[in-house]
RODO-2510 file (C-alpha; in nm, 4 decimals, decimal comma):
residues 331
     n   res          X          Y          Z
     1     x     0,1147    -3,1305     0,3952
     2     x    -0,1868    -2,8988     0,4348
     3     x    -0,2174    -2,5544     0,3812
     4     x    -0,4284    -2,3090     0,5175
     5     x    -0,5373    -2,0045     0,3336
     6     x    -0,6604    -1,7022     0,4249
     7     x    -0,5808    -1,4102     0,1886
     8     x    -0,7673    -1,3797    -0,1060
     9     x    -0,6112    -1,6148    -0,4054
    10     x    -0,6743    -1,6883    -0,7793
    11     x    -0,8405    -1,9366    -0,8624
    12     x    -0,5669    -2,0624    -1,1082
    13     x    -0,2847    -2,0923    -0,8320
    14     x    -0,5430    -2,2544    -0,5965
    15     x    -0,5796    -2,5421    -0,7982
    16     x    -0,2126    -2,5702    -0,8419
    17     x    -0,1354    -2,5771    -0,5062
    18     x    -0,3966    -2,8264    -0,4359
    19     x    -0,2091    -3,1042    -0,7221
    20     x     0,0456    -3,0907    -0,4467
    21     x    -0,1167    -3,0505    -0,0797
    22     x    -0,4463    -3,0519     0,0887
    23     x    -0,5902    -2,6843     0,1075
    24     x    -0,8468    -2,4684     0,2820
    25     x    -0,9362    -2,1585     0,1373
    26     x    -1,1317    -1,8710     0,3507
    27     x    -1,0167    -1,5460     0,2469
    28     x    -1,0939    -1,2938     0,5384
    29     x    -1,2500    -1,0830     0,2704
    30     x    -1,5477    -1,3451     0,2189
    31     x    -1,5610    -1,4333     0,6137
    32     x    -1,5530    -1,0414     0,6883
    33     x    -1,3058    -1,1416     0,9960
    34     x    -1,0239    -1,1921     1,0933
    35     x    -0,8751    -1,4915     1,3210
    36     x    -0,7815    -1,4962     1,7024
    37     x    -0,4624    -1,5923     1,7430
    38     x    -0,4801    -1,8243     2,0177
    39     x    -0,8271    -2,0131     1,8281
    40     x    -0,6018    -1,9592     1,5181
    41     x    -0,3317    -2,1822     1,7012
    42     x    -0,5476    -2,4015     1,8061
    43     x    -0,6621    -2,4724     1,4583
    44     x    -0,3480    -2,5427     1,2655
    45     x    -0,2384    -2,8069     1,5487
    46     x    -0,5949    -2,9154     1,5206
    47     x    -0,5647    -2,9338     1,1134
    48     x    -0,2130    -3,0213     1,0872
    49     x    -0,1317    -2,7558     0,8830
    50     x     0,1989    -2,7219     0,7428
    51     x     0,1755    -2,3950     0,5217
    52     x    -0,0482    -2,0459     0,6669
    53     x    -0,0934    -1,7803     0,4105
    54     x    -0,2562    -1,4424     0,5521
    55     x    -0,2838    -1,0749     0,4212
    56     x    -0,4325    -0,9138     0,7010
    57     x    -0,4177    -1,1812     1,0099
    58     x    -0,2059    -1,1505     1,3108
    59     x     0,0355    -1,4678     1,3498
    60     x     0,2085    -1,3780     1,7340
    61     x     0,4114    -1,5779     1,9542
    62     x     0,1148    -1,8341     2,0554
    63     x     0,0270    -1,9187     1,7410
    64     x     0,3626    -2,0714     1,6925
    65     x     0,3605    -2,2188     2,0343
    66     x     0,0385    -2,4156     1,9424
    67     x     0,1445    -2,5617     1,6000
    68     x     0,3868    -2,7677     1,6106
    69     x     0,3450    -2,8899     1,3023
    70     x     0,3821    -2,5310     1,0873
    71     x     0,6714    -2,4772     0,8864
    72     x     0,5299    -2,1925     0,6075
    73     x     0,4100    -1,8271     0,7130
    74     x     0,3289    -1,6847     0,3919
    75     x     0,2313    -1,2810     0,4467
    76     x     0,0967    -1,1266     0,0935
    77     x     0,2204    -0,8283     0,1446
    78     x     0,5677    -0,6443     0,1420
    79     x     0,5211    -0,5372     0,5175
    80     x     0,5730    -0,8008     0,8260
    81     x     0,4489    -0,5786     1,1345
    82     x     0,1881    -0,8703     1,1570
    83     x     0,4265    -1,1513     1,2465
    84     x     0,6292    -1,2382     1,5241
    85     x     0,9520    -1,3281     1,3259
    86     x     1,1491    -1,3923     1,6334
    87     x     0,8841    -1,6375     1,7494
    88     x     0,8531    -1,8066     1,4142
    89     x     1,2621    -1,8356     1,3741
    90     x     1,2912    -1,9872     1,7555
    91     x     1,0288    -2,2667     1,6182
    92     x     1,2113    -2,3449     1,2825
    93     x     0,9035    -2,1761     1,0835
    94     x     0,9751    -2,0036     0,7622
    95     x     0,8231    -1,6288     0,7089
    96     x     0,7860    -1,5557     0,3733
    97     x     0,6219    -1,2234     0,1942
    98     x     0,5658    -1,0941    -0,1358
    99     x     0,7675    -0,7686    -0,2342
   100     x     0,6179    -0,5514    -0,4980
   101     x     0,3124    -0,7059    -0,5266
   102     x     0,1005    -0,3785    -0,5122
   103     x     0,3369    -0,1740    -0,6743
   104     x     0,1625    -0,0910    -0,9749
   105     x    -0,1506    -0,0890    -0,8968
   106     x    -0,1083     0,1939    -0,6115
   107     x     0,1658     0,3959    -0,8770
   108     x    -0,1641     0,3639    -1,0859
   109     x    -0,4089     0,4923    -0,8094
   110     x    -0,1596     0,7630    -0,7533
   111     x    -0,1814     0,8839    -1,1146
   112     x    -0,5188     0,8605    -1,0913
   113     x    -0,6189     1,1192    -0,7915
   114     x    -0,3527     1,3412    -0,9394
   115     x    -0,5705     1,3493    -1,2249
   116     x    -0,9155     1,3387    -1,0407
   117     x    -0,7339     1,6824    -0,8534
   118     x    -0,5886     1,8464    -1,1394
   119     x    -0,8607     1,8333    -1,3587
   120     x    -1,1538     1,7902    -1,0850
   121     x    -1,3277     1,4789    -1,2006
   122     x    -1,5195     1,4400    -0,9031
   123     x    -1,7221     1,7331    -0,8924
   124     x    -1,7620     1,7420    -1,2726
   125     x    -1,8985     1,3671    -1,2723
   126     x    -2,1102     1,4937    -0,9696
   127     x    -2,2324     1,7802    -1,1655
   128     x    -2,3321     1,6271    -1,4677
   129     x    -2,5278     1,3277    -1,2090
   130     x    -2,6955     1,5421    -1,0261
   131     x    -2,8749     1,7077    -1,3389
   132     x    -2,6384     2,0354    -1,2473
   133     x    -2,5392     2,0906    -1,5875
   134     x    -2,7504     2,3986    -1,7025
   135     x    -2,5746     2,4813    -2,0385
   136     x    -2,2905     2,3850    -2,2395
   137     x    -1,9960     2,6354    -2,1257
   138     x    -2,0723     2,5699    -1,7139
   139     x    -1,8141     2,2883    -1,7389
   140     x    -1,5610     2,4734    -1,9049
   141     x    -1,5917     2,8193    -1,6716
   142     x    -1,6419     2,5719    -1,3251
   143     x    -1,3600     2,2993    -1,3790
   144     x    -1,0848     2,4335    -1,6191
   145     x    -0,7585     2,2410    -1,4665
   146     x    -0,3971     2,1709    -1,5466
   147     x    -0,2170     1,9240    -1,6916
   148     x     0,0655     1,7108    -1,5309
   149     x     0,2520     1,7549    -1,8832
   150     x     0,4956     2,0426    -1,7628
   151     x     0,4049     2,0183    -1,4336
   152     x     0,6995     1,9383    -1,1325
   153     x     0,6097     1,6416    -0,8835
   154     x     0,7635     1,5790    -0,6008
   155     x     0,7915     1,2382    -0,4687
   156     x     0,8490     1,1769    -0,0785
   157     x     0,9892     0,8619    -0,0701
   158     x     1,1585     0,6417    -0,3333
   159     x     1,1102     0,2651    -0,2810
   160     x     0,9515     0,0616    -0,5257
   161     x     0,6262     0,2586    -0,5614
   162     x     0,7696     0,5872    -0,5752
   163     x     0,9959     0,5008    -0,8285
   164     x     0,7171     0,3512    -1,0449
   165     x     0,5229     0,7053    -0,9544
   166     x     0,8225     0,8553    -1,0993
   167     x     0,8405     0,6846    -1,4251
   168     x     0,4600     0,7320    -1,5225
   169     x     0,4869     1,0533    -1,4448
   170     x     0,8160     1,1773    -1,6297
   171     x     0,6328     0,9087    -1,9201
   172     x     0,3619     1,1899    -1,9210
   173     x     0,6024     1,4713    -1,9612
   174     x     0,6367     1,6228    -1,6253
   175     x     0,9254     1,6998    -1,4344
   176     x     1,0185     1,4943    -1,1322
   177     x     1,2021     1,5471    -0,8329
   178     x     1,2449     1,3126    -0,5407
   179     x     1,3233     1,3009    -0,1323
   180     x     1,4797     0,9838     0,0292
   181     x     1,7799     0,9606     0,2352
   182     x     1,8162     0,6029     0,2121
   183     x     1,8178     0,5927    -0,1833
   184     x     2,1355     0,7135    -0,3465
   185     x     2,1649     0,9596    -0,5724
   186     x     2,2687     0,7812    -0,9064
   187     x     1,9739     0,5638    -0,8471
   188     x     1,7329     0,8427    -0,8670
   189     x     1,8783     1,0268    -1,1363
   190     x     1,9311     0,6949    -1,3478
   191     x     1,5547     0,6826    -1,3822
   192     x     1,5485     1,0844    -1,4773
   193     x     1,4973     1,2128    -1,1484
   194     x     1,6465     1,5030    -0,9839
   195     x     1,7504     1,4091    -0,6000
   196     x     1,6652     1,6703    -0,4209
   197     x     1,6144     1,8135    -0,0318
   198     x     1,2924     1,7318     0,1221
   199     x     1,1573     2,0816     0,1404
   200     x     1,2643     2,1045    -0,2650
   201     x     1,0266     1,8116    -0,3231
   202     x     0,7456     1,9625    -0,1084
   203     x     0,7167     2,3169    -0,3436
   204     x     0,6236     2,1074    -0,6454
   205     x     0,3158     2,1375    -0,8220
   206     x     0,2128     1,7664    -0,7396
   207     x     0,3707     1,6757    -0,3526
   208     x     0,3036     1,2557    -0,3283
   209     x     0,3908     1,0251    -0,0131
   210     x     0,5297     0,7289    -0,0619
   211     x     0,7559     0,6196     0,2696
   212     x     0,7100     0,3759     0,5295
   213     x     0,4085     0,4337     0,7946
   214     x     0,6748     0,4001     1,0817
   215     x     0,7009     0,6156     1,3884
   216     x     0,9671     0,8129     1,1937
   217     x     0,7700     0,9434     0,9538
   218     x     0,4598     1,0105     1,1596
   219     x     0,3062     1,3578     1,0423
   220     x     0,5759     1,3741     0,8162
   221     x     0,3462     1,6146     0,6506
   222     x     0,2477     1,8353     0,9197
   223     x     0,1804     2,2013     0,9597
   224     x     0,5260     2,3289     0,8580
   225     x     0,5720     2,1109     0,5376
   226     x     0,2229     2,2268     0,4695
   227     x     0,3248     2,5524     0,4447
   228     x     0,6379     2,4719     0,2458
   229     x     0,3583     2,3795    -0,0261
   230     x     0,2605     2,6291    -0,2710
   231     x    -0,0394     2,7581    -0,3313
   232     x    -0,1450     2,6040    -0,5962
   233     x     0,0061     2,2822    -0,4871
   234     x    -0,1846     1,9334    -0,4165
   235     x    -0,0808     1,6559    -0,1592
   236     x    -0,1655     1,3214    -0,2536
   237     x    -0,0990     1,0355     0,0148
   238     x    -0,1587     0,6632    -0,0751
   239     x     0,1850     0,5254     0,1895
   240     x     0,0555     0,5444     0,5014
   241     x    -0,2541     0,6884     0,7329
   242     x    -0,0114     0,8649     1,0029
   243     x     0,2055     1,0093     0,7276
   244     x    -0,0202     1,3064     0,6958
   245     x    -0,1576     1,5110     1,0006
   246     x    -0,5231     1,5343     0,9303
   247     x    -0,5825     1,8469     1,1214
   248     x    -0,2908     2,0584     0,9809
   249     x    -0,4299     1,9520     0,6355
   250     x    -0,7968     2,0317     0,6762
   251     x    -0,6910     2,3753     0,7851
   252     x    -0,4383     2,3985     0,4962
   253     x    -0,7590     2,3213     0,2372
   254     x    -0,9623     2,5220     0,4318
   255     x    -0,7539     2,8527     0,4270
   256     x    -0,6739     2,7855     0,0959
   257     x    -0,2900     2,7434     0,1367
   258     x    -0,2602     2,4590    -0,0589
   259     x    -0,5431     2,3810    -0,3851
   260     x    -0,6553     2,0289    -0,2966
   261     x    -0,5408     1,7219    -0,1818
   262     x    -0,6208     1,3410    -0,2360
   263     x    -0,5937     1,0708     0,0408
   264     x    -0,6634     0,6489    -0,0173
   265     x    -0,4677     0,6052     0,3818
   266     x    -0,6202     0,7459     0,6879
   267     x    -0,5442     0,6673     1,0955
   268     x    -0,8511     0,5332     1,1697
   269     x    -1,0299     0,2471     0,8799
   270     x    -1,2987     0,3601     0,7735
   271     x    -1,2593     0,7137     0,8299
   272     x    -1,4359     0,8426     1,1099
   273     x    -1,8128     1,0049     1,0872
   274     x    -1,6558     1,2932     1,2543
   275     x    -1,3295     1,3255     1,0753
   276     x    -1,3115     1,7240     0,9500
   277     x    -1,1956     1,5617     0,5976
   278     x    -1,5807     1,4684     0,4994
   279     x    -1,6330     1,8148     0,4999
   280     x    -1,2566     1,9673     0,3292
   281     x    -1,2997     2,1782     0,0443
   282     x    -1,1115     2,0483    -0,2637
   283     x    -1,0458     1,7059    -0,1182
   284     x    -1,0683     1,3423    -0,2663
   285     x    -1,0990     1,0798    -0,0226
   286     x    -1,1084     0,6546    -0,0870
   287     x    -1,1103     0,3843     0,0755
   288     x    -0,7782     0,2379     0,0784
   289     x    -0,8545     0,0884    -0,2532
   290     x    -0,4582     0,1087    -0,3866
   291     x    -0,3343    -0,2262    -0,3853
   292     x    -0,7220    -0,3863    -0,4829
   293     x    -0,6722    -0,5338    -0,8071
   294     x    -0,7187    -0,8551    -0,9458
   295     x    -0,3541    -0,8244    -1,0920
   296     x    -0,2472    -0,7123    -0,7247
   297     x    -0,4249    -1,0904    -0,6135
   298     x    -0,2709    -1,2970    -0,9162
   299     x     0,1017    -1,1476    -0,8282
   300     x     0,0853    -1,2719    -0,4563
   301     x    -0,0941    -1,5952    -0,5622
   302     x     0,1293    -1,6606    -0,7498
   303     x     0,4680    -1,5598    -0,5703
   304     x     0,2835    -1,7635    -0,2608
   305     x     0,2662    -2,0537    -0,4265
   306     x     0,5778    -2,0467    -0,5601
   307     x     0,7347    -2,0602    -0,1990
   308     x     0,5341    -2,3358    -0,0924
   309     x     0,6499    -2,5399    -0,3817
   310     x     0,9879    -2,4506    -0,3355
   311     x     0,9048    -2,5490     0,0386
   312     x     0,7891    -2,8961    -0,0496
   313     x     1,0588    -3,0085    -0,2892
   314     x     1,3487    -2,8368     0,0081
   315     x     1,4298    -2,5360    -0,2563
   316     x     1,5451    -2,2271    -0,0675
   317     x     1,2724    -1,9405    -0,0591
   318     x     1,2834    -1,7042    -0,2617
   319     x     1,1804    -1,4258    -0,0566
   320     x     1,2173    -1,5591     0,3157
   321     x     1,3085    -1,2672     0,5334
   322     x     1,4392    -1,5238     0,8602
   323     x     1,6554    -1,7422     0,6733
   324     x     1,8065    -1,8771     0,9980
   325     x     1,4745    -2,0204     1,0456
   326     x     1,6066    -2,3742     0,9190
   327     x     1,8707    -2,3964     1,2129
   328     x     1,5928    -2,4444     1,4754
   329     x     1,4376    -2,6807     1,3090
   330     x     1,7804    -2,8692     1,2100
   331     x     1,8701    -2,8507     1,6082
***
């Protein structure tokens, strides 16, 4: 069988895989593009390929009409927006993912602009660069902050990154409190969380998003949550780019109703030229760097290959989301 990759991959489970199959490796990351579906088809019927591993390619309806031969969709990611499912069920193709591969590394990122806000690392790195720093108390008067120790933080949203938020930050000493309707109670207070209403979670002294980007929780944080907030509050956002409602925010920042926020997730990618959050006050913005680690690219290497071997020897998948997928290709 050959298997077409293109996600990035470690090196390590590359050469694994290839003991086994035939595979081409072209990470969209090094190409800079991604594929066209119907060229994409084209290819693996072309190729003969057997297993298709993407992170950020589109695999629709005629990509499964075109290869025949393709019984693996791997998707290195936790979300499947990108796939057809039905289409790749009706054709007896497997759809695969890789839950919690980013976990971590965004709970991390989190942690990290809560710190660049609460103690304003930015500016003071910016400071000292720029040849700002005059004399030896300007720091000290300029960028005296808080600490999360003793602080309450409200997490939105209590799937597997949230709740790995939560930890670090009750590990740290602060008080957490958490919003999800679809988590239950015990679960939340297990890990030494309070449950609490959504509005409770939003008066914290750290407020960060963690749901799904799905039409339900589109400006989630809007104008009225926003002023739920306290003053001294800051939003951090690293779920989703609709989640927060740019305008409501940059006039939250602006009029000083909340003290800063930090977002890694915006609508557009990159963020417009003439977005209003360039030019926020009190605002730390990246580029959706949450899940980029190498650790983040070993996990779903590794879980990737994993299915494919299990796929060659007839194992059942681990984490196959159409497991029905087999009777097509049994009928």
């Amino acid at each position: 069988m050959r298997a077409l990759i293109l996600a990035p991959f470690s090196e390590r489970y590359l050469a694994r895989l290839r003991r086994s199959l035939d595979v081409t490796y072209e990470s969209w990351l090094d190409t800079n593009c991604l594929q066209d579906p119907d060229e994409l088809g084209a290819r693996l019927a072309r190729e003969d390929v057997g297993a298709l591993v993407v992170e950020a390619d589109f695999v629709f309806g005629e990509v499964f009409d075109a290869a025949a031969g393709l019984r693996l969709v791997g998707v290195c990611r936790n979300a499947l927006n990108q796939v057809d499912i039905e289409s790749a069920t009706e054709h007896g193709v497997a759809v695969t993912h890789a839950p919690g591969r980013n976990t971590n590394a965004v709970a991390e990122m989190t942690l990290g602009l809560m710190l660049s806000l609460a103690r304003r690392i930015p500016e003071a790195a910016a400071l000292v660069s720029s040849g700002g720093w005059s004399e030896p108390a300007l720091g000290y008067r300029r960028f005296r902050g808080r600490e999360i120790a003793g602080s309450t933080v409200g997490v939105i949203g209590f799937g597997q990154i949230g709740r790995e938020v939560a930890r670090k930050c009750l590990a740290l000493g602060a008080r957490v409190v958490a919003y999800d309707p679809h988590v239950p109670e015990r679960q939340m207070r297990a890990l030494g969380t309070e449950p609490c209403a959504i509005k409770e979670a939003a008066v914290a002294d750290f407020v960060t998003l963690h749901v799904s980007d799905t039409e339900a929780t589109q400006r989630l944080a809007d104008a009225e949550f926003l002023r739920w907030m306290r003053r001294g509050a800051f939003l951090i956002n690293t779920s989703g780019g609709n989640v927060v409602d740019p305008e409501a925010l940059v006039d939250a920042l602006e009029r000083g109703r909340i003290a800063g926020a930090a977002l890694d997730v915006f609508e557009g990618h990159p963020l417009p030229a003439a977005s209003r959050l360039r030019t926020a006050p009190n605002v730390v913005l990246t580029p959706h760097i949450g899940g980029a680690t190498a650790e983040t690219v070993e996990r779903h290497s590794r879980m990737m290959t994993q299915e494919i071997e299990r796929l060659l020897t007839n194992k059942p998948l681990k984490h196959v989301v159409n497991p029905e997928y087999h009777l097509a290709r049994a009928g």
